[in-house]
C-alpha positions as CSV (number, residue, x, y, z in Angstrom):
1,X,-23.2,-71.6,13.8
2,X,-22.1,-68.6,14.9
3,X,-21.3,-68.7,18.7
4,X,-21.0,-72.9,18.2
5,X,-17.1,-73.0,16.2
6,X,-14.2,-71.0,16.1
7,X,-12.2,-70.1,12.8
8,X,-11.1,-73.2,12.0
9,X,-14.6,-74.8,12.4
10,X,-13.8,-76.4,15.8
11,X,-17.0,-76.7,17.9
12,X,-16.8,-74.6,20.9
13,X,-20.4,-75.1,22.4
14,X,-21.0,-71.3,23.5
15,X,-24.3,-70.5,24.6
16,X,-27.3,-71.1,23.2
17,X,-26.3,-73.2,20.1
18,X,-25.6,-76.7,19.8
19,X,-24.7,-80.2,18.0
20,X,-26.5,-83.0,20.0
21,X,-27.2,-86.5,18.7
22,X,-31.3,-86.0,17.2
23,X,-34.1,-87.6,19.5
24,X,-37.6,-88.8,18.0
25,X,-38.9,-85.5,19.0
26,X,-36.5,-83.7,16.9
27,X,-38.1,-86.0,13.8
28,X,-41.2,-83.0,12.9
29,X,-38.2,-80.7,12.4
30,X,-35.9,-83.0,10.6
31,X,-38.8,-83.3,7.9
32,X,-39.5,-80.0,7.9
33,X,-36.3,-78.7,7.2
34,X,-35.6,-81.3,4.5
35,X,-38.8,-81.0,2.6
36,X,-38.0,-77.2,2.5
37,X,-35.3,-78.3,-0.1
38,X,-37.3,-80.0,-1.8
39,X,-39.0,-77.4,-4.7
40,X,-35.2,-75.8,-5.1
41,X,-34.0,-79.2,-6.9
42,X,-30.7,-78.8,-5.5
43,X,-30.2,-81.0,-2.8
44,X,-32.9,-84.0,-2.7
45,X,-33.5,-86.2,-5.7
46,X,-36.9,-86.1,-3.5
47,X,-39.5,-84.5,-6.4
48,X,-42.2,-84.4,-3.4
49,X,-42.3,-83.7,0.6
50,X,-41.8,-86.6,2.2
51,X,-44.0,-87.3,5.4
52,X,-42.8,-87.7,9.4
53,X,-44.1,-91.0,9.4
54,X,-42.1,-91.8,6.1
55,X,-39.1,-91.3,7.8
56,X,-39.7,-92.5,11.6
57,X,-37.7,-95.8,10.4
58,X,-34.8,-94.2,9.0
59,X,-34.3,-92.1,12.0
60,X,-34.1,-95.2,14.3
61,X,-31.8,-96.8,11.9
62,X,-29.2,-94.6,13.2
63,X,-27.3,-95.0,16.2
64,X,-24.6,-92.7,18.2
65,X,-22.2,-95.2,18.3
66,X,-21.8,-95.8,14.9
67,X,-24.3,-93.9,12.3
68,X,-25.2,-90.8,14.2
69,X,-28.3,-88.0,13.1
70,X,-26.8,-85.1,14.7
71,X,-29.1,-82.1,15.0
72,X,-27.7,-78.2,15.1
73,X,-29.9,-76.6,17.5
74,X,-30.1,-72.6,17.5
75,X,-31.6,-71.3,21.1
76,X,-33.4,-74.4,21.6
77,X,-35.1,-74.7,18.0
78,X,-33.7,-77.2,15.3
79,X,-32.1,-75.5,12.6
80,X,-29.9,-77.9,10.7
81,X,-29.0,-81.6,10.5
82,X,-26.5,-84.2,9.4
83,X,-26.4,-87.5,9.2
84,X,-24.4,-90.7,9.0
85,X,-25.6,-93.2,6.5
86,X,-24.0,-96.7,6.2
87,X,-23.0,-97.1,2.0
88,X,-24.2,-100.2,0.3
89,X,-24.9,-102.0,3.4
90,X,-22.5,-104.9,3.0
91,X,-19.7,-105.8,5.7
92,X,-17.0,-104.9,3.1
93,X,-17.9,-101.2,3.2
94,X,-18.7,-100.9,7.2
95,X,-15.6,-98.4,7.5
96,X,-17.2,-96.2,4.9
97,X,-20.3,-93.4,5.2
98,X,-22.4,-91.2,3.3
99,X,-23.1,-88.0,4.4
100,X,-26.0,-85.8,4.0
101,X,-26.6,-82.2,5.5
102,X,-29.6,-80.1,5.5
103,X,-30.1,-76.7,6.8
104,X,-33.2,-74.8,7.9
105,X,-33.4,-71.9,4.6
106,X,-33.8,-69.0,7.1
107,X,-29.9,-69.7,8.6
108,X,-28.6,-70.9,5.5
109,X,-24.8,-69.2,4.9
110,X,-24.2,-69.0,9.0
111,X,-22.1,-71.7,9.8
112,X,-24.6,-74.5,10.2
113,X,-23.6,-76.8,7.7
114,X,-19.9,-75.9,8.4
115,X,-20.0,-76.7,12.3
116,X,-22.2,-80.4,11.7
117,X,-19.6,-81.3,9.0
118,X,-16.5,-80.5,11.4
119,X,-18.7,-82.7,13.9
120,X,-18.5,-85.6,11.1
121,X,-14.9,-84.8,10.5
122,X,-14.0,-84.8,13.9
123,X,-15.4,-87.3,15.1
124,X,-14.7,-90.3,12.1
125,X,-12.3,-92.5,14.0
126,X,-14.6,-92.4,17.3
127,X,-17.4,-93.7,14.5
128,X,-14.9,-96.0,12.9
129,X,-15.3,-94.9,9.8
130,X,-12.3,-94.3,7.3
131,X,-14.4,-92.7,4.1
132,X,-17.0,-90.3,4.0
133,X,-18.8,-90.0,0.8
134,X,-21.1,-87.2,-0.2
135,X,-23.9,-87.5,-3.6
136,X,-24.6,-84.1,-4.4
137,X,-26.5,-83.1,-8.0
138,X,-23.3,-81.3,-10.3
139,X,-25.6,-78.1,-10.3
140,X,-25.5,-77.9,-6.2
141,X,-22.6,-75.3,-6.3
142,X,-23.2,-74.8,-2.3
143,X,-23.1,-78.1,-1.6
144,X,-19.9,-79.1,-3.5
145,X,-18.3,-75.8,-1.5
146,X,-19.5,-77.0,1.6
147,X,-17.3,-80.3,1.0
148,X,-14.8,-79.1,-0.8
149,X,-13.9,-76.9,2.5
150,X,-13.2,-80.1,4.2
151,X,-11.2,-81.5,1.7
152,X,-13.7,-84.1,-0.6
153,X,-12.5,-84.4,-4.0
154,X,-14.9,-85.5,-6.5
155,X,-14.0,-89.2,-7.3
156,X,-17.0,-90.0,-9.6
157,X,-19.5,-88.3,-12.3
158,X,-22.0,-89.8,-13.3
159,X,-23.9,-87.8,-15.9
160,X,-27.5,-87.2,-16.6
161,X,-28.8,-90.1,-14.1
162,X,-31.5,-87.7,-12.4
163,X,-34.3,-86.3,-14.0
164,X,-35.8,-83.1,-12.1
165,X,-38.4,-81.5,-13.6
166,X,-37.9,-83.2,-16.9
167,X,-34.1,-81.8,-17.0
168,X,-31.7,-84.9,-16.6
169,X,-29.1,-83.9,-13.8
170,X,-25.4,-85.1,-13.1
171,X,-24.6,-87.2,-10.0
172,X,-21.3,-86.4,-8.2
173,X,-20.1,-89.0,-5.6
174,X,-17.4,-86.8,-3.5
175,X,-15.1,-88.5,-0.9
176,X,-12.9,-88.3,1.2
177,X,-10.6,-90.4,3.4
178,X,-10.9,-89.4,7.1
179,X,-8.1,-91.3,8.7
């Protein structure tokens, strides 16, 4: 977010812009900004909006301490989010995440997604967490940039496993090891 990280992606917290954890009242926006992506087929394997109530659960399922929801927050208005998601929910994988980002359409390509993932980056080992993991669709060229810039590499492909609009997708599960 412009104003929010340097050149190197650092957070600086200037002004009106900001990464704070996400609060039930942030939940309208959260939904709002991820049903948006939606119809483009690029980022949710979602075929329809998905309601607030739908996701009221999920949000309390994450915690600071461990499996954040961070929100990006533009001069007091929501504008992006990331979150923390425990992988396969067994105690054998509790050092490893998956990451998802979502960004409002009208800031898209301003430094949104790039200042929550340098959040997620930076703050791994205070998370104690070792492995982030991203699933993005092989025809989400943003995405895959967006985590290739912070240094995921894509350790699996697993072909044709989503069906969008009756064209059958690939799956890439991109990771990388934090500390």
């Amino acid at each position: 977010m412009r104003g929010l990280y340097d050149r190197a992606g650092r957070i600086v917290g200037a002004g009106r812009d900001m990464i704070r954890d996400a609060r039930e009242a942030d939940l309208e926006s959260i939904v709002r900004i991820y049903n948006a992506a939606v119809p483009g087929r690029l980022a949710t394997a979602d075929t329809e909006p998905v309601s607030v109530e739908s996701r009221r659960a999920w949000l309390r399922e994450h915690d600071a301490a461990r499996h954040p929801l961070w929100v990006a927050e533009r001069d007091g208005r929501v504008v992006g989010w990331l979150s923390v998601s425990p992988f396969y929910g067994r105690p054998a994988y509790a050092a490893t995440a998956e990451l998802s980002v979502y960004v409002d359409p009208a800031v898209l390509r301003g430094g949104v997604a790039s200042a929550l993932m340098r959040q997620a980056v930076d703050r791994a080992a205070q998370l104690s967490l070792k492995t982030y993991l991203g699933f993005i669709f092989g025809h989400n060229t943003r995405s895959l940039a967006l985590f290739r810039k912070f240094g995921f590499e894509e350790w699996a492909h697993l072909p044709r496993v989503a069906v969008l609009d009756g064209i059958e997708r690939d799956l890439l599960i991109l990771g990388r090891r934090v500390r």
